[in-house]
N, C-alpha and C positions, 0 to 999 in steps of 0.2 A: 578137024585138023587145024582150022584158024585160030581158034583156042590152045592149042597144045602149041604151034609156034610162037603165038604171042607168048606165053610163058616161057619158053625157053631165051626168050628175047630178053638181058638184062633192063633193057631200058622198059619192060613191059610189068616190072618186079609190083610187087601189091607194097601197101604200105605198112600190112604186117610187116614183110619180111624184112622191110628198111629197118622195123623197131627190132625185128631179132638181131641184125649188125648191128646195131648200136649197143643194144644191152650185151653182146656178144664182147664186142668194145672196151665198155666198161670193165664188164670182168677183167679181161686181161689188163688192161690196165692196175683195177685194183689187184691184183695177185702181183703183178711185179713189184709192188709198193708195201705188199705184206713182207715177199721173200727178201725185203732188206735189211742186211740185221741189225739187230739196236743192243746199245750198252745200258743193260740194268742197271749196271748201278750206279749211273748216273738219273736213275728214275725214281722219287719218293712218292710212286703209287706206280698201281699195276692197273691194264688196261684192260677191258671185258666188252663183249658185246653191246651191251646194253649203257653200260656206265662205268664211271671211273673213280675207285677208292683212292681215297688219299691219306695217307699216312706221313709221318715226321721227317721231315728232310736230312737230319742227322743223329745220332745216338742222344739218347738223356743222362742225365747226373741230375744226382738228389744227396741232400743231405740224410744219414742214416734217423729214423724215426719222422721223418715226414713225410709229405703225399706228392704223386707225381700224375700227370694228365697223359695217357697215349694217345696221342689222335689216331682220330679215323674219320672218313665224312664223304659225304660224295657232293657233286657238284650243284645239281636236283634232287627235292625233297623226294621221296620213293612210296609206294603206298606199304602204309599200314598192314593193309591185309597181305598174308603170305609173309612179311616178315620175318627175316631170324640175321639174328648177328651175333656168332660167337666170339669168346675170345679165348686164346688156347693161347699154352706154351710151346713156341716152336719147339724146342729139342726134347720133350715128353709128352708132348700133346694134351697137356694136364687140362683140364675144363677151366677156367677161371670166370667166365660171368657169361650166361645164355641170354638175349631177348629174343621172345618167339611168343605166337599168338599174343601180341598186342601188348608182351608186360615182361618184367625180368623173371628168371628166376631162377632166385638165388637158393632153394632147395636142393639144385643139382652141381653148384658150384664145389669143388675142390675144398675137402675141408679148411685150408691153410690160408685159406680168401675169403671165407664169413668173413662180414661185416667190414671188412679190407678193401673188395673191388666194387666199385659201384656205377654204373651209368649214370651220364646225363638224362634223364626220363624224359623229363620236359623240351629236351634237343632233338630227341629221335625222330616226332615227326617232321624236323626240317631239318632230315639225312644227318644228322651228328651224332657218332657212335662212339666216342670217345669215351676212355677208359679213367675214372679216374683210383687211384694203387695207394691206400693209406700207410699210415707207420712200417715204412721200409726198413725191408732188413738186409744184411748180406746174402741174404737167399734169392733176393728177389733181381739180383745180374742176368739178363740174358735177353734172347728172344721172344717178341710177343707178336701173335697172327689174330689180325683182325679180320674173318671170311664176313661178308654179305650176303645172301641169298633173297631175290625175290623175284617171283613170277618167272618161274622157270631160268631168269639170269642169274650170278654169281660175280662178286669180285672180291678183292683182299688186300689188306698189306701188311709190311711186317715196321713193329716197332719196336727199337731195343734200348733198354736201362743199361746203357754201359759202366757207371760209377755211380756205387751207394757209397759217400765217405763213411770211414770207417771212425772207432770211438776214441779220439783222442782227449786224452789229458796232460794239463800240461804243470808244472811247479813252479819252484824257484831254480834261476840258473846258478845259483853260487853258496855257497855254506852260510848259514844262518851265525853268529855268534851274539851271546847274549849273558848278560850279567847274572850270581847266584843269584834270587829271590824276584826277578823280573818277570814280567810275563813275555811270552815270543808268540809269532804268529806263523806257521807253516803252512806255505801256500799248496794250495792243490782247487784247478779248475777242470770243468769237463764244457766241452765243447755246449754252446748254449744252443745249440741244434736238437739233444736230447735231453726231453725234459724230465723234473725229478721223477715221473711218473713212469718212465720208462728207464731207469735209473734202480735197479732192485737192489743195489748193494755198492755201501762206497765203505773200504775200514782202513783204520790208521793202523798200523801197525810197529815195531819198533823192534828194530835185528838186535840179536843178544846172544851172548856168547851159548849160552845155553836153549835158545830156540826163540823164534818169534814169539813176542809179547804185546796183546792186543790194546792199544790203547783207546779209541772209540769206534763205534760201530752206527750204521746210520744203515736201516732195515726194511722194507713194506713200509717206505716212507715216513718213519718217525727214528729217533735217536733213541738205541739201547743204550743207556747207560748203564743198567746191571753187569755188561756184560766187561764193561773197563776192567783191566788188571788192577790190583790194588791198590800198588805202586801211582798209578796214575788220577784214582777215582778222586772225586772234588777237583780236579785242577785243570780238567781237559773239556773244552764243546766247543760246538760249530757256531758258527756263525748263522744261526736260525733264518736270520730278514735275509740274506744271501742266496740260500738254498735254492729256491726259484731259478736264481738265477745260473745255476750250475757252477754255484763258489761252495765248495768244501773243505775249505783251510780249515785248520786245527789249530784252536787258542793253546796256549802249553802255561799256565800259571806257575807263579812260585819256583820257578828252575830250580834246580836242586844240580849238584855236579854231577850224579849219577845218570840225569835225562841226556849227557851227553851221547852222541851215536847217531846212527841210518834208521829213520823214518820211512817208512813207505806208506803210500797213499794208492789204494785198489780199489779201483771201479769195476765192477759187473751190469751189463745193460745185455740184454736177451742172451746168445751167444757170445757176446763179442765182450773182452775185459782188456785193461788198459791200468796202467800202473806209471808211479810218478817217487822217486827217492827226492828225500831233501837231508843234509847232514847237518845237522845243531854240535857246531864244536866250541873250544875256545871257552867256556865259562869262566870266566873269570870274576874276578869284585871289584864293583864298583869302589868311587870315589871314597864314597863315605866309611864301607868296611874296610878299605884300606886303611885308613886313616887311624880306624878304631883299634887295629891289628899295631898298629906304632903305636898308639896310647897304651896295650898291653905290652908291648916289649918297653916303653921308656919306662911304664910304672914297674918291671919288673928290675930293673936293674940290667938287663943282659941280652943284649940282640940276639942271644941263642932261646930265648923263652919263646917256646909254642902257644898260639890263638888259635883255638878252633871254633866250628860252629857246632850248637845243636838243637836240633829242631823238634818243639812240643808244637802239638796239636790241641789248643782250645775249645770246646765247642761253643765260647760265646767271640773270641778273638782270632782264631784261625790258629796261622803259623806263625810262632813264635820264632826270631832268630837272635838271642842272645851272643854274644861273644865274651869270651870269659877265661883267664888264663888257666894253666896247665897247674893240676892241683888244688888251685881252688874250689868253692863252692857257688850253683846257680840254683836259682830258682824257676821250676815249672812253674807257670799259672793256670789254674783250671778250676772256675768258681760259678754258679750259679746265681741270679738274680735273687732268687727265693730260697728258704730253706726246704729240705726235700725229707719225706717220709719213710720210712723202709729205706734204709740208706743202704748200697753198695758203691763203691768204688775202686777202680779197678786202672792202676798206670801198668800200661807194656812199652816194653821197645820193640820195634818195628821191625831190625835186622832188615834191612833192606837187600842185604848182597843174599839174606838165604832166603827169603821171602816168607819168614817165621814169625813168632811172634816171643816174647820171652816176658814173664811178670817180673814187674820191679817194684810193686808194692801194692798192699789191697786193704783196705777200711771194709770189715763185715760186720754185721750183729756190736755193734757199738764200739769195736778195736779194732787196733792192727797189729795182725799175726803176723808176726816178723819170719816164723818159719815156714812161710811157704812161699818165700822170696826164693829168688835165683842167688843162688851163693854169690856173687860176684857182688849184690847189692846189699847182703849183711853188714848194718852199720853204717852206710854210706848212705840210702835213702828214707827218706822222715817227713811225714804229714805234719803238719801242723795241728794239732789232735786237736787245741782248745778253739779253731778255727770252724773246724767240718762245723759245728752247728750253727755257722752261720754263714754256712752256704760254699766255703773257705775249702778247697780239696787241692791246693798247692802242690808241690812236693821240691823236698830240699833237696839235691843232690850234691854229697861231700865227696872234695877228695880226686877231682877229675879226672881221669885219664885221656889218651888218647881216642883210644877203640872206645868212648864212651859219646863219641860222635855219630847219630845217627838218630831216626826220630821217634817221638813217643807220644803216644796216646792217653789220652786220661778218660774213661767210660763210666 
């Protein structure tokens, strides 16, 4: 019975039972300090038993085709064994990179992330699980969950790609004008963020009344020139040493009045395409054709007398731009260094406005068959016959007219 009182006697209490009040204590305590509530999100990591993930304190922005870092990492290194750190897409749960038993692996990642997501290896075992997300694209906006698992504990957090810039290119702010026979230079830049390599297609193109006309083409990294419209072949390329750099201006040789008009400049980079107009107006003549244009009206006698131009094509001198009054006679040049064998020769006009071709004279088998000229040039155009042999393929044109302005070929 002295036993049984003394136990009922607080002052008699064993020193267990002091330890069950206090860890009693404790609890409650901790439990009122849980039931407190907390604002997420003002939190860049989430809390777990054991340890605490840390994640990015604010959204990310990257430029489009480059690489971006998610953090994740805890405060203490964590063992190895048991290991796993996924990383998923929060709004689809997509897989994007697994470590688990001791190694990545990227066998089970999300096909859209080969070779794209990759871990720090060498970080992991001192807790760094950060994510690093190559050649971004506009796909890759959104939410990313980094979960942690080991030895029975768990934690996570979330990281988000708020802005991939998107593909801008940019031109010229004002209309180009530029003299006939000049060269011009039509800007068009693409953001040096994507490189040429990621760049699958940049084409110049040129609005016309009758439909786009492709002036160069820049492809799987190299310059199609095959595929230039006619009208523009020899006289149009890029700026080669540029290119790196994300400069695909478009040289324009030789202007012609015709190249007046709206240019566009089209980039394509994976999904995303971006496009740039420059207007080439205003052609006008220089000083000097001015000039030459009064020395045919004063030698003509009569400020009402017509100057025009017309343009042969050389293949040892180029373009030729003679001026030459209304009526009169000029001369094509078209000659070779040496004398040639098996001789053909072959002038057309170009017709530019119908993108045809028309003969205006042909040297074959040792003559020239005058009838298989275009009526319009019976009698009016002439080789210089006792020339061809030595190398000599000229041609005279009598007689000028207006509509006889436009340019010609000698093959």
């Amino acid at each position: 019975m002295k036993d049984v009182e003394n136990m009922s006697d607080p002052k008699h209490c064993t020193t267990e039972d002091e330890e069950t009040e206090e860890e009693t204590d404790f609890i409650e305590e901790n439990k009122s300090d849980d039931d407190r509530p907390v604002n997420a999100d003002k939190m860049p990591h989430l809390l777990t038993e054991g340890f605490t993930v840390h994640g990015p304190s604010a959204p990310l922005s990257a430029p489009l085709g480059s690489s971006v870092v998610l953090p994740c990492y805890v405060d203490e290194a964590l063992p190895v064994e048991d290991l796993e750190v996924e990383w998923r897409r929060a709004d689809s749960e997509t897989l994007i990179h697994l470590y688990q038993d001791g190694e990545s692996r990227p066998e089970v990642q999300q096909q859209d992330y080969h070779d794209r997501a990759h871990f720090f290896t060498e970080e992991i075992q001192h807790g760094n699980f950060s994510l690093r997300l190559d050649n971004l694209t506009a796909q890759d906006e959104g939410e990313y969950r980094c979960r942690v698992h080991s030895q029975q504990e768990s934690g996570e957090t979330v990281a988000q790609i708020k802005d991939v810039e998107r593909l801008l290119v940019s031109g010229s702010d004002e209309s180009i004008s530029a003299y006939v026979s000049d060269d011009v230079t039509l800007n068009c830049s693409v953001d040096s963020h994507v490189t040429p390599e990621h760049t699958e297609e940049v084409s110049w193109k040129k609005t016309d009344k009758d439909g786009d006309i492709l002036v160069l083409l820049y492809q799987n990294n190299e310059t199609i020139s095959e595929a230039t419209h006619k009208r523009f072949r020899g006289r149009v390329e890029f700026f080669t040493a540029e290119i790196p750099k994300g400069n695909f201006s478009l040289r324009l040789k030789s202007v012609r009045t015709e190249d007046k008009g709206v240019y566009m400049c089209q980039v394509f980079a994976g999904d995303l395409s971006a496009s740039v107009t420059v207007v080439l107006k205003r052609l006008g003549f220089s000083v000097l054709h001015i000039i030459l244009m009064i020395l045919c009206v004063s030698a003509s006698g009569s400020a009402l007398l017509l100057c025009f131009m017309i343009y042969c094509r050389s293949p040892t001198k180029g373009i030729i731009q003679p001026f030459v009054p209304l009526g009169s006679s000029v001369v094509l040049p078209c000659y070779v260094d040496k004398p040639v064998k098996d001789l053909k020769v072959v002038w057309r006009r170009a017709d530019l406005e119908s993108d045809s071709e028309t003969l205006v004279h042909l040297y074959q088998d040792g003559e020239s068959p005058a009838d298989v000229q275009q009526q319009d040039y019976h009698g009016r155009a002439h080789f210089f016959t006792e020339e061809i042999q030595h190398g000599n393929f000229s041609l005279r044109l009598d007689n000028l007219g207006t509509e006889d302005a436009d340019e010609y070929r000698c093959k």
